[in-house]
C-alpha positions in Angstrom: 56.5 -89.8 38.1 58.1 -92.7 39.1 61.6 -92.1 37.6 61.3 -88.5 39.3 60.5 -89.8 43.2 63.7 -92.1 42.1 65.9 -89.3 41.3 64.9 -86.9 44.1 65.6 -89.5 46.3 69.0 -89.8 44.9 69.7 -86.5 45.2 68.2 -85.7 48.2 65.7 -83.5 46.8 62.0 -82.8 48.6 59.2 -81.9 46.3 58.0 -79.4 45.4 61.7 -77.1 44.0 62.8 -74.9 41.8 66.0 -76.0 39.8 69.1 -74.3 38.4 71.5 -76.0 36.5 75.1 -75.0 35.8 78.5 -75.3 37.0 78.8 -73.1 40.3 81.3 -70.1 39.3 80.3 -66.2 39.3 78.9 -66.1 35.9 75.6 -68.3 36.4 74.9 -66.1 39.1 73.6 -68.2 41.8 74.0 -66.0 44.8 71.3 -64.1 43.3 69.2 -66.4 42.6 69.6 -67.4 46.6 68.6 -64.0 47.3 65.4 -63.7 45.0 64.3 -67.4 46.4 64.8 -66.4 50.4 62.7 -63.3 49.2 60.3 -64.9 47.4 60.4 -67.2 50.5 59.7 -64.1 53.1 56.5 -62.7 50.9 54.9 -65.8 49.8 55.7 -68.3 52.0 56.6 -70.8 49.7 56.9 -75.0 50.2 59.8 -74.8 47.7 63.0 -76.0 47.9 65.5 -74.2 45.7 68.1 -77.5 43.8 70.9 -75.7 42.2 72.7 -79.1 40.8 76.5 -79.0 39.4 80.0 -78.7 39.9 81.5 -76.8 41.7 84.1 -74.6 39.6 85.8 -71.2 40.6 85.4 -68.8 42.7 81.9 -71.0 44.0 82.6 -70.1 48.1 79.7 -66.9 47.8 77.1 -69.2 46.9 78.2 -71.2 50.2 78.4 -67.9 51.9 74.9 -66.6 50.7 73.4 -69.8 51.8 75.2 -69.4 55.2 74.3 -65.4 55.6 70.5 -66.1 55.1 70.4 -69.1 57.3 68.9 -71.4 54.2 70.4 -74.3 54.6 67.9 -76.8 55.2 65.9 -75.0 51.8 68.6 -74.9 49.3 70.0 -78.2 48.2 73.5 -78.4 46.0 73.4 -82.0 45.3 76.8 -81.3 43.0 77.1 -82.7 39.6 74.1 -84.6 38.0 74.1 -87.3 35.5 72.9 -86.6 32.2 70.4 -89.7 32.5 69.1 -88.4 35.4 68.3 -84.1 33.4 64.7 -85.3 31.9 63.5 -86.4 35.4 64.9 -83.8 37.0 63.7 -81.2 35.3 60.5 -82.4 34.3 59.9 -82.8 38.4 60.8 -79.1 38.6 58.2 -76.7 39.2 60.4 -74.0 37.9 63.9 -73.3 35.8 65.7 -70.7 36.5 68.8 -69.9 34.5 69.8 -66.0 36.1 73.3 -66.2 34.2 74.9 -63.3 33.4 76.6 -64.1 30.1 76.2 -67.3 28.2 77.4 -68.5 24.6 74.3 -70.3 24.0 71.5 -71.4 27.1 71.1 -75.1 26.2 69.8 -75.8 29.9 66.9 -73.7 29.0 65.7 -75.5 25.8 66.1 -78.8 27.9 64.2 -77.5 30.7 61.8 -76.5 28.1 62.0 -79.7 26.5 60.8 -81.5 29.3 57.7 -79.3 30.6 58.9 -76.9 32.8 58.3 -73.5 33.0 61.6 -71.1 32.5 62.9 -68.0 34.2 65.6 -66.9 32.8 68.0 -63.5 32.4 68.0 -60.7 29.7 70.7 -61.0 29.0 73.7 -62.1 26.1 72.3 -64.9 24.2 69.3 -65.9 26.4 66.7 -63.8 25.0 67.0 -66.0 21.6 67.5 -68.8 23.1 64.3 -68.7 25.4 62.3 -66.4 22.5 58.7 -65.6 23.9 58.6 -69.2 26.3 60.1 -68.1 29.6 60.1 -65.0 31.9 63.3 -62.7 31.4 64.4 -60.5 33.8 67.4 -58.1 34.0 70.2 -60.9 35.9 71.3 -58.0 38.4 67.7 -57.2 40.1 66.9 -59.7 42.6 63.6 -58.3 42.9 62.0 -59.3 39.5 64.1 -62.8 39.7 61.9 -62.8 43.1 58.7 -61.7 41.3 59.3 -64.0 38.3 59.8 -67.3 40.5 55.7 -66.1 42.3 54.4 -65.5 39.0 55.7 -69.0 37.6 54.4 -70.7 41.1 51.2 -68.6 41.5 49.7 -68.7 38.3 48.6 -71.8 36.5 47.7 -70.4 33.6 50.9 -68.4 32.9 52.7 -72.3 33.4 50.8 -73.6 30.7 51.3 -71.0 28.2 55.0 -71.0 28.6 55.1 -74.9 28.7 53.2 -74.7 25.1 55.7 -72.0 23.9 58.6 -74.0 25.2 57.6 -77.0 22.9 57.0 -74.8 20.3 60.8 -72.7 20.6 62.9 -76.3 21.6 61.5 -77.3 17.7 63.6 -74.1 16.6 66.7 -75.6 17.8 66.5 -79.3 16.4 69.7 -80.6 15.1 67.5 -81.2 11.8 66.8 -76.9 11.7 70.4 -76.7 12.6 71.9 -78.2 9.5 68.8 -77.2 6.9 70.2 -73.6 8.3 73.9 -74.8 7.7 72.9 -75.9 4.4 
């Protein structure tokens, strides 16, 4: 707890928030994720603050413009790129992962969100569905709605967040470097 005050601070961050990870370029589909958290936002009345932490890389002015066009700027924090010491704490202090990318080689982000407790929303899409197996919620990257929907089931039910925090330990122990090269072998 302590080492996640310590890194919120650093960051800027208010408690409680839903991450995302990831470079900030089209493909990771941020502005959507904006959209489904000023929805879910408008219906539920959340506390949340939505951390999206990375780089910026190309083409990142719509996520800028999204926050702009919705008037969200005191609720979404980009706090830019984050220091891999500072990951566990930050996701573990999550309440929610969401990972809305539209085409990904692998998902790592998810297993270490996984890895450290929290609860995973994730797209449907390219290698993700592997990657997350039966641990998170996938939804179809494109439909703001469900992203919206998703997000209040993973903050509303309690019971849902524990059964995908035990799934989530369960799938990051298919993805050891150990299964990695006993597969290789």
């Amino acid at each position: 707890e302590e080492a996640a005050q310590a890194v919120a601070a650093k960051y800027g961050i208010t408690r409680p928030f839903i991450l995302g990870l990831s470079t900030l370029q089209p493909r990771k589909n941020f502005p959507r994720l904006i959209r489904a958290f000023d929805m879910l936002r408008k219906a539920h009345e959340v506390p949340h603050q939505l951390v999206i932490g990375g780089g910026r890389g190309w083409l990142y002015e719509e996520i800028d413009a999204t926050i702009a066009e919705l008037g969200l700027g005191d609720a979404v924090r980009l706090p830019g790129f984050i220091d891999d010491a500072d990951l566990p704490a930050l996701y573990t202090a999550a309440d929610v992962f969401a990972f809305p990318s539209l085409y990904e080689g692998f998902g790592i982000p998810i297993l270490e969100a996984m890895g450290c407790g929290t609860p995973v929303v994730a797209a449907d899409a390219s290698s993700l569905p592997e990657v997350a197996g039966d641990a998170a919620l996938l939804v179809p990257p494109e439909d703001v709605e469900a992203l919206a929907e998703a997000l209040w089931r993973l903050i509303d039910d309690a019971a849902l967040r524990r059964t995908l925090v035990t799934r989530g330990a369960a799938q990051v122990q298919r993805f050891t470097w150990r299964a990695a090269a006993e597969k290789l072998l």
